[in-house]
N, C-alpha and C positions, 0 to 999 in steps of 0.2 A: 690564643689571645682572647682574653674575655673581657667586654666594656657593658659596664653598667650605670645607668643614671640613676645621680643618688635626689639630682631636684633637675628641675627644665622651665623653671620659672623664672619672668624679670625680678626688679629688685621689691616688685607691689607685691610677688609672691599671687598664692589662690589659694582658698579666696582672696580675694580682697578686703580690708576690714573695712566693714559696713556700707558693701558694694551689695546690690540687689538685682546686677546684672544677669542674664540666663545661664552664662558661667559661674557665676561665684555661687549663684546656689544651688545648683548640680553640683560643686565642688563640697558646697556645707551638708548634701544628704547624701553622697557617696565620695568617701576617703579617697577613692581609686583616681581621683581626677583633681584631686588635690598637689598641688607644684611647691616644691620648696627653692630653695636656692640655685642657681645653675651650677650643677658640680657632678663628678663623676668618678667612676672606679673602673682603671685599668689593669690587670691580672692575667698575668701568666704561670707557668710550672716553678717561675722562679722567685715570685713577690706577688705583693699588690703598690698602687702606685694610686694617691688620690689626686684628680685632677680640680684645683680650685679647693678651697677651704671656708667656703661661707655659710657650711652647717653648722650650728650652735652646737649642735650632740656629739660633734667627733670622737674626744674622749669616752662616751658608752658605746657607740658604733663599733670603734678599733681598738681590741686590746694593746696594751705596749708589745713592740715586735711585729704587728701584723702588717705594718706599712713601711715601706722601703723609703719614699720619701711624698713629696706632694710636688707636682706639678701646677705651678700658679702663673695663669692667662695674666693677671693684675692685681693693682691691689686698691679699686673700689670695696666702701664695706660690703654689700652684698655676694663677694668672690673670697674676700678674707678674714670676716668676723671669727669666724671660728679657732683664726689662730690664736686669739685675744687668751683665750681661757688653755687652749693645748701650750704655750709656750710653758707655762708654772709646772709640766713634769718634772720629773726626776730623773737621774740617773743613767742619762740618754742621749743620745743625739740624732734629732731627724731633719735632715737636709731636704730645703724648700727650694727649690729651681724654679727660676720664672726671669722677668723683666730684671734690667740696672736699674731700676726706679728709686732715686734718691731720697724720696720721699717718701716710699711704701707707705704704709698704712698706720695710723696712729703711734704709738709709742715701741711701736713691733721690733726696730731698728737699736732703737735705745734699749728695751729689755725683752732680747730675742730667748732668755732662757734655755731649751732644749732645741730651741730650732735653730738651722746652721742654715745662712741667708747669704755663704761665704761662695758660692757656685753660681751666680747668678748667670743666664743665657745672652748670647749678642745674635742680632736678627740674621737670621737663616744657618744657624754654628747647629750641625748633627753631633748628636753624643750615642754613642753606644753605650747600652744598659744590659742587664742581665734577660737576653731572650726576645729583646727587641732595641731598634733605633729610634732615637726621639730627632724632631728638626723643630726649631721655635720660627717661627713667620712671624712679622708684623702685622698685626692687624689697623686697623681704621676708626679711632676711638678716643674719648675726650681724655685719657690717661695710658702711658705708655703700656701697651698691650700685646701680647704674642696667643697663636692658635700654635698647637704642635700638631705635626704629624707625626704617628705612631708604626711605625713597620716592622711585623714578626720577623724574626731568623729566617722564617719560610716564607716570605714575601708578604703577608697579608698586609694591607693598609686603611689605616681611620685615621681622618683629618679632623681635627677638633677646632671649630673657630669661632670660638665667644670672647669677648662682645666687639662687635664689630659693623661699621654700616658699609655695604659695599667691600671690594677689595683691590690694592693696587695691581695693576699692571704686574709685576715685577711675581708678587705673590699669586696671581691666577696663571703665569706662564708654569710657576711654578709646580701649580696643584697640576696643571692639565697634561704634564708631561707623567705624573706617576700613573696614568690607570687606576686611580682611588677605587678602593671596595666598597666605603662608606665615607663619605662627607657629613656630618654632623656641623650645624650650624647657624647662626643667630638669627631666628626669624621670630620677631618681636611684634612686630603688626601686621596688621591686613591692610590690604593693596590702596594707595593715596592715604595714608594715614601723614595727620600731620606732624606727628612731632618724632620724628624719626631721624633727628640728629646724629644720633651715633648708637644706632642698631637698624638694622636689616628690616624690610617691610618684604610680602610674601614676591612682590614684584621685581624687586632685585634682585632676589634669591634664583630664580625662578632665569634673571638672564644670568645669572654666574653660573648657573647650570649649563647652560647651554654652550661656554666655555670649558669648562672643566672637565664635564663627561664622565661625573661620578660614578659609580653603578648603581649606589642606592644615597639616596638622599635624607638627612633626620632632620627637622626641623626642633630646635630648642629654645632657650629663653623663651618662652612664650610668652605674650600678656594675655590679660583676660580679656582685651577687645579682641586679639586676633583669635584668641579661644570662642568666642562669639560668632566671630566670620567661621570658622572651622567649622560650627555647629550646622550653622545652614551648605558650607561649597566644598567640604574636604575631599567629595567626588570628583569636584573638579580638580583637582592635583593631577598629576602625572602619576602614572602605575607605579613608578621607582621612588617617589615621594612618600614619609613616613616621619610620622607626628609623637615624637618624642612624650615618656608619661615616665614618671617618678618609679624608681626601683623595677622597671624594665631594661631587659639588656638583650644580648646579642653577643656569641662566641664564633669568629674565624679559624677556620682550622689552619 
């Protein structure tokens, strides 16, 4: 099983337009630290599977046939723009699993075109897939939201949980019973930040760790303040702690 992050940014993205922060202009003289949308690629022997659809590029990304279906946390623009312009294919049908969300995303519902939005997930319903198990979790967030977790044939496991501040109860009993391999997860600022409504700051993260018991921790959605704090204390993290970067990934056997 093979996951790759396709962006690990909030929805300001990085840079930020006409931000002069220590991040955004490291980001504007090396590409490599540039964040696009928070989204990702899941891959086995048997498909690929994108999780969230808020890259613009999808269509040059994936030729028709390369993707099995998409996996979508929500449907804020920032996780679903990209559907806007893939629904207008042709000749095809690619089934989108995610939230009952009545209201998805702009006009996606009224003209779904190639996408099939007829499977939608209910909070904590496991599907088996070709080579791996999918579980949708509720997450904690201003739009009805799920994180999956992903489990090989062979036991391996990655929990995906964007966007989300915090986790219920119900949801961390949840994770802390698997033995997660990798927890991937919404850490959007740095520690007392204010406006951390409905995303994860490093300090909350940092105590769901300590419930969970992940093995290795990613931190994503980033913003460019916490990419700031990162710049001066990413030492300080925990050894198992790991700072998610655009079109880097990581294969469980």
């Amino acid at each position: 099983m093979k996951f790759t992050f396709l962006g690990t940014a909030d929805s300001a993205q990085l840079p930020v337009y006409n931000c002069d922060c220590a991040a955004c202009l490291r980001a504007q003289q090396d590409p490599t630290w540039r964040r696009r949308p928070a989204s990702a690629l899941l891959q086995t022997e048997q498909g690929a599977w994108l999780i969230d659809s808020g890259l613009p590029d999808i269509t040059d990304r994936f030729a028709p046939g390369t993707l099995q279906g998409i996996f979508q946390t929500h449907y804020h623009a920032d996780h679903a723009q990209g559907l806007l312009h893939l629904r207008w294919g042709v000749k095809m049908r690619l089934p989108v699993y995610g939230p009952d969300d009545v209201n998805g995303f702009a006009d996606l519902y009224k003209h779904p075109g190639i996408l099939d939005f007829s499977k939608p997930f209910k909070a904590f319903e496991t599907r088996q897939m070709p080579g791996f198990t999918v579980t949708a979790l509720p997450l904690v967030h201003s739009k009805l939201t799920y994180g999956y977790v992903f489990v090989s044939d062979a036991g391996r496991s990655i929990a995906y949980l964007t966007d989300t501040v915090g986790l219920s109860e119900e949801v961390m009993e949840h994770l802390a019973r698997l033995n997660l391999d990798v927890m991937i997860i919404d850490c959007t600022y740095q520690p007392l930040a204010k406006a951390n409504r409905n995303h994860n700051d490093i300090t909350i993260v940092l105590a769901l760790q300590q419930v969970i018991q992940a093995n290795t921790v990613i931190l994503t959605h980033i913003s460019h303040s916490f990419d700031c704090w990162l710049m001066q204390h990413a030492q300080t993290l925990p050894p198992n702690f790991q700072i998610a970067q655009d079109d880097l990934g990581f294969t469980l056997a």
